[in-house]
C-alpha positions as CSV (number, residue, x, y, z in Angstrom):
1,X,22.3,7.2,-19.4
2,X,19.0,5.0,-18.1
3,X,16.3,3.7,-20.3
4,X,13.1,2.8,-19.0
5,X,11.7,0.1,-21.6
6,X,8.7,-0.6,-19.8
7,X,6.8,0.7,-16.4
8,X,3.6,-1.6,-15.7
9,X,1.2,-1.3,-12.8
10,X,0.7,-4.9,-11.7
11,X,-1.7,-4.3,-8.6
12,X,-2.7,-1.3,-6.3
13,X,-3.9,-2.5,-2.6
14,X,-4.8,-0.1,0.6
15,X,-3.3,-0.8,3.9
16,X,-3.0,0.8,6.7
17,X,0.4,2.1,8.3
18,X,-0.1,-0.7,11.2
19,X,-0.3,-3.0,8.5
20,X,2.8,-1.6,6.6
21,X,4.6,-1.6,10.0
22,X,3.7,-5.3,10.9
23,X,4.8,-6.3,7.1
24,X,8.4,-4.4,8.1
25,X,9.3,-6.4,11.3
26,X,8.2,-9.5,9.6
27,X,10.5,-9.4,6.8
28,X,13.0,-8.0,8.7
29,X,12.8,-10.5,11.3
30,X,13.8,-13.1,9.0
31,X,16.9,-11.8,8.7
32,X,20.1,-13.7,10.5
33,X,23.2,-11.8,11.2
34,X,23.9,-8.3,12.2
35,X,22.2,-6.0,8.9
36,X,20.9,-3.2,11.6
37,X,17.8,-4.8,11.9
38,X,16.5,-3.7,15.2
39,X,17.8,0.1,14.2
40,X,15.7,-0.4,10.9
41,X,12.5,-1.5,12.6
42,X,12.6,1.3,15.2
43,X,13.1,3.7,12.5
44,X,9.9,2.5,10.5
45,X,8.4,2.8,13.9
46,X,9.1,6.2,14.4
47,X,8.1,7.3,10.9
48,X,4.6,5.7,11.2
49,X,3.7,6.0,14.9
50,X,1.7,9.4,13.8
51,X,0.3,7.0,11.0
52,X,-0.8,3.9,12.4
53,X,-4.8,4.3,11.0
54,X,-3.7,6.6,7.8
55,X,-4.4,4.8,4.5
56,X,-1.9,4.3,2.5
57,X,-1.5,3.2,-1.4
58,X,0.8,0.6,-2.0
59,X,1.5,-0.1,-5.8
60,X,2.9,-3.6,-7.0
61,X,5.3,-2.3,-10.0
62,X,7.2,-4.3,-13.0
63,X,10.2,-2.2,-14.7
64,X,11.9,-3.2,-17.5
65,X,15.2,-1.1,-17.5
66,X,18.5,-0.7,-18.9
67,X,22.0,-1.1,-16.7
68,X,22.5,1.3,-13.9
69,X,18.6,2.1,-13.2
70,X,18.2,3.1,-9.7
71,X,14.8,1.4,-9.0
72,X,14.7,4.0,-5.6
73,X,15.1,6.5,-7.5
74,X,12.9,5.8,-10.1
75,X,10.2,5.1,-7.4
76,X,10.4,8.8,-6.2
77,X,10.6,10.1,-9.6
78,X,6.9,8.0,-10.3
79,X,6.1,10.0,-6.7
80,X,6.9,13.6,-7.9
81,X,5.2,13.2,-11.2
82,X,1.7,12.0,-9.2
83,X,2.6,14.6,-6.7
84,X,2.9,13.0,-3.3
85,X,5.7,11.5,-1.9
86,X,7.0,7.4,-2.7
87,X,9.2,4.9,-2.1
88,X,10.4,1.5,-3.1
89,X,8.9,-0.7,-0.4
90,X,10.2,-3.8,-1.8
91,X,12.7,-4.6,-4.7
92,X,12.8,-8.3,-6.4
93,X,15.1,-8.8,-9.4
94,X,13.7,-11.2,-12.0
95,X,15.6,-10.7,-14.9
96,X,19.3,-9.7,-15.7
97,X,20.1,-9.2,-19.5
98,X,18.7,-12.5,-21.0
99,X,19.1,-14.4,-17.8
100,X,15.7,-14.8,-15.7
101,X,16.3,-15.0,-12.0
């Protein structure tokens, strides 16, 4: 069973799919080795070519949770209970047990 300790809202910003997109192939760009990247960045593509202009809310999250927590998951849940879809857009561990990261 999961525990969610703690759920805090750190920022909310706007952008626009283009800039989402742009954001993508950067990060995925500094990747070295073969991780799919080209495959990943023509799928984000794809999903947002209908989206370029749309708006889009992009929430900065900190989760304080217990062993096993699927932070995806637990993204889409936050998504269903607002109604509208969701997605982790970025995951950064800080913290495992009492070792910080």
């Amino acid at each position: 069973e999961i525990e969610i300790f703690d759920l805090k809202l750190e920022e909310l910003e706007i952008k626009k799919g283009k800039e989402i997109l742009n954001d993508v192939e950067n990060r995925i760009k500094k990747l070295s080795g073969d991780f799919r990247q080209e495959e990943i960045i023509n799928s984000w593509k794809e999903t947002l070519k209908d989206f370029l202009e749309q708006e889009f809310v992009v929430a900065e999250c900190i989760a304080d949770v217990s062993s096993g927590t699927y932070i995806r998951v637990l993204s889409e849940s936050v998504g269903e209970r607002l109604n509208t879809q969701s997605l982790a857009f970025s995951i950064e561990r800080i913290q495992i047990g009492e070792y910080k990261i």
